[in-house]
C-alpha positions as CSV (number, residue, x, y, z in Angstrom):
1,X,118.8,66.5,127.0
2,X,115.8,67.5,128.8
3,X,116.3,71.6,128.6
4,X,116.4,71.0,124.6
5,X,113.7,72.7,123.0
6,X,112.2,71.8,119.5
7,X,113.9,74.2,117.7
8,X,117.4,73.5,119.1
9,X,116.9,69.6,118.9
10,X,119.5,67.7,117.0
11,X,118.5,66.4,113.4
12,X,119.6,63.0,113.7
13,X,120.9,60.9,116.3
14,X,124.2,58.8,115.7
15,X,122.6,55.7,114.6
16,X,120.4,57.5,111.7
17,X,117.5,58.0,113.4
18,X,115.4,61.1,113.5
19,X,115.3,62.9,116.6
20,X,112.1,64.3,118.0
21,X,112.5,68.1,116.5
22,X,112.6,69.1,112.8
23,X,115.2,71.1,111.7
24,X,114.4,74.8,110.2
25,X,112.5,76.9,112.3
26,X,110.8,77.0,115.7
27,X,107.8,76.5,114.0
28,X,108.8,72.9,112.8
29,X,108.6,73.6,109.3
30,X,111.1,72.2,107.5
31,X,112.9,74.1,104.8
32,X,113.7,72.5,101.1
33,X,117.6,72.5,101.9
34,X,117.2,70.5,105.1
35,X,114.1,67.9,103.4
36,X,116.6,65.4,103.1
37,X,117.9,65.4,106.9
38,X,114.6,65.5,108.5
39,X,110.9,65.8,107.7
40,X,108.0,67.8,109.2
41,X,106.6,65.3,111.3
42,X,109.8,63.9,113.1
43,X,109.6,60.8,115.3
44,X,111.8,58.9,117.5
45,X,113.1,56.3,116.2
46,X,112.8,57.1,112.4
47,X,115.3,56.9,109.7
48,X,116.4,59.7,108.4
49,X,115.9,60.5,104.2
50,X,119.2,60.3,104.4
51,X,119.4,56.7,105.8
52,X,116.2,55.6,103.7
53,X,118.1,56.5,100.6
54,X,121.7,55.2,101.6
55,X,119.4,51.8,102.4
56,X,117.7,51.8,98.4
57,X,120.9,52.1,96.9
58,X,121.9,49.0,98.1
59,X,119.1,47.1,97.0
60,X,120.6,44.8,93.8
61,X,117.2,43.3,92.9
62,X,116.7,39.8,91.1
63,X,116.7,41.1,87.4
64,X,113.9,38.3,87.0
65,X,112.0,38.4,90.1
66,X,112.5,42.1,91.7
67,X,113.3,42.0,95.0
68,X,114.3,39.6,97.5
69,X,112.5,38.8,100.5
70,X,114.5,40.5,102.5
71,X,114.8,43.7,100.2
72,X,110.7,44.0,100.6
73,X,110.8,43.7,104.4
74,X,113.1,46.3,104.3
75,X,110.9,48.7,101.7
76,X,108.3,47.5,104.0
77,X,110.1,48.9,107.3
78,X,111.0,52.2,104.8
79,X,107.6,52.6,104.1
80,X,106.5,52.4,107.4
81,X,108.8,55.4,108.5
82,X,107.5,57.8,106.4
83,X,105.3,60.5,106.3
84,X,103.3,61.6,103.5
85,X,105.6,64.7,103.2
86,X,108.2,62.7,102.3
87,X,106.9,61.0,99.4
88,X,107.6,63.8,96.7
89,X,111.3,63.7,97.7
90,X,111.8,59.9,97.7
91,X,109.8,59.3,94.4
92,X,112.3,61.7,92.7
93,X,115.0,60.2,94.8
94,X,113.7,56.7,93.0
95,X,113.1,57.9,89.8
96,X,116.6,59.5,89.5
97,X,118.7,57.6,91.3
98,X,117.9,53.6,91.2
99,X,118.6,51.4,88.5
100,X,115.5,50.8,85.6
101,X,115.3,47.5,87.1
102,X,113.9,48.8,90.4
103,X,112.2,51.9,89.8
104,X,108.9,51.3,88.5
105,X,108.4,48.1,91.3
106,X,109.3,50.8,93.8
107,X,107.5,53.8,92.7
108,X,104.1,52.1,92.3
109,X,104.7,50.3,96.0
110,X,105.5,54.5,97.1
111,X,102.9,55.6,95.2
112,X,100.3,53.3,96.6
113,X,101.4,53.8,99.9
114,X,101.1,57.3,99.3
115,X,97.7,57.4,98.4
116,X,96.3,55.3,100.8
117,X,96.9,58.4,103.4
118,X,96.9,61.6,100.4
119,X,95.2,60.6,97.3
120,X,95.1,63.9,95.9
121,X,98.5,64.0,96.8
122,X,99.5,60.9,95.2
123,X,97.2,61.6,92.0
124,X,98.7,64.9,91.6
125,X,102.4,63.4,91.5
126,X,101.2,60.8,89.2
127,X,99.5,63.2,86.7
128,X,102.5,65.2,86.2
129,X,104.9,62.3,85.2
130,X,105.7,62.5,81.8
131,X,104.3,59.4,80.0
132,X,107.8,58.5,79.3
133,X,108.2,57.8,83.3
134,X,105.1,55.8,83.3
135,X,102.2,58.0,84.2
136,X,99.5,56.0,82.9
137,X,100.4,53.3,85.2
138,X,101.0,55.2,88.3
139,X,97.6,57.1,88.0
140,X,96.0,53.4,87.5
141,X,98.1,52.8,90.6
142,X,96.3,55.5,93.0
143,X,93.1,54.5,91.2
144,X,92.7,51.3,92.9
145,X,93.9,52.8,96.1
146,X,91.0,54.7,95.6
147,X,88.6,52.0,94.6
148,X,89.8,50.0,97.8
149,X,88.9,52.6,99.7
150,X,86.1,54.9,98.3
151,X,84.5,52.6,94.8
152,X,81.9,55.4,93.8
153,X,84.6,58.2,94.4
154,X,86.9,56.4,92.2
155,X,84.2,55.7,89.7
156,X,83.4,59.4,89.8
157,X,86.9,60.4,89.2
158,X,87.5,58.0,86.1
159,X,84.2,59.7,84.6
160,X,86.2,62.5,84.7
161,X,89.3,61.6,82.3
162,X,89.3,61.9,79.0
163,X,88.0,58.7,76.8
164,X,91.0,56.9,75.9
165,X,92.8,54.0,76.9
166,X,93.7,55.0,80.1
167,X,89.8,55.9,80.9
168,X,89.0,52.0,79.5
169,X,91.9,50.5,81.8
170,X,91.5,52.3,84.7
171,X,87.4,51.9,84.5
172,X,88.1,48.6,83.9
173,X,90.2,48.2,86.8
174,X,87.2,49.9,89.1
175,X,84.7,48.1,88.1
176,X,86.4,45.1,88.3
């Protein structure tokens, strides 16, 4: 209605979309217990976390070839709906909650999306995987990000690993 204010706004409309406020406080921030029914940055139109997860879990996923075509419009539509703010949440949501056979496909596509808006952001979720979860890859990830978008900055950052494989790969991967 039009005497709503922000802070009184409802979360989510009926049909899973985000409404125009955040939840939390007149300020718009959004508090951790309420991340997964709205973000920050709130548009029309958007899926809630809520929906974007409900819509992963149904992905099945060729065992063979990943996913369909019509899984990776969707991811691509997910993608498109979110903020950079929600990233942190639905990487955990992936890693934790999808089958093996689509979580590392969609945590490098979230990853990369990530960065192309908040490399730092991204790079500092990538470095804090345990190499179990695949850190190496997902920091080799946000480095070409980087090198599509900044070459001497990400030439400059890989200087600053330590020699090692991942140093050789991901200068590899820059200079290429």
């Amino acid at each position: 209605p039009a005497t709503q204010t922000p802070a009184t706004a409802s979360v989510t409309a009926a049909d899973g979309t985000r409404s125009p406020a955040s939840a939390g406080s007149s300020s718009g921030q959004t508090s951790l217990s309420t991340a997964t029914d709205a973000s920050a940055a709130d548009t029309p139109g958007r899926r809630t976390l809520a929906k974007v997860q409900e819509t992963l879990l149904a992905l099945n996923g060729d065992r063979a070839l990943g996913l369909s075509r019509r899984e990776q419009r969707e991811v691509d539509r997910i993608l498109a709906d979110l903020e950079g703010s929600d990233m942190p949440e639905m990487l955990k949501f992936i890693q934790t909650q999808l089958p093996k056979r689509l979580r590392d496909g969609l945590r490098f596509q979230f990853l990369s999306h990530w960065a192309e808006t908040d490399v730092r952001g991204a790079m500092a979720y990538a470095k804090a995987l345990p190499s179990s979860e695949g850190r190496d890859d997902s920091i080799a990830s946000v480095v070409r990000v980087l090198a599509g978008q900044d070459a001497a900055a990400a030439a400059d950052w890989v200087e600053q690993l330590p020699k090692g494989r991942l140093r050789d790969q991901v200068l590899g991967e820059v200079l290429a």
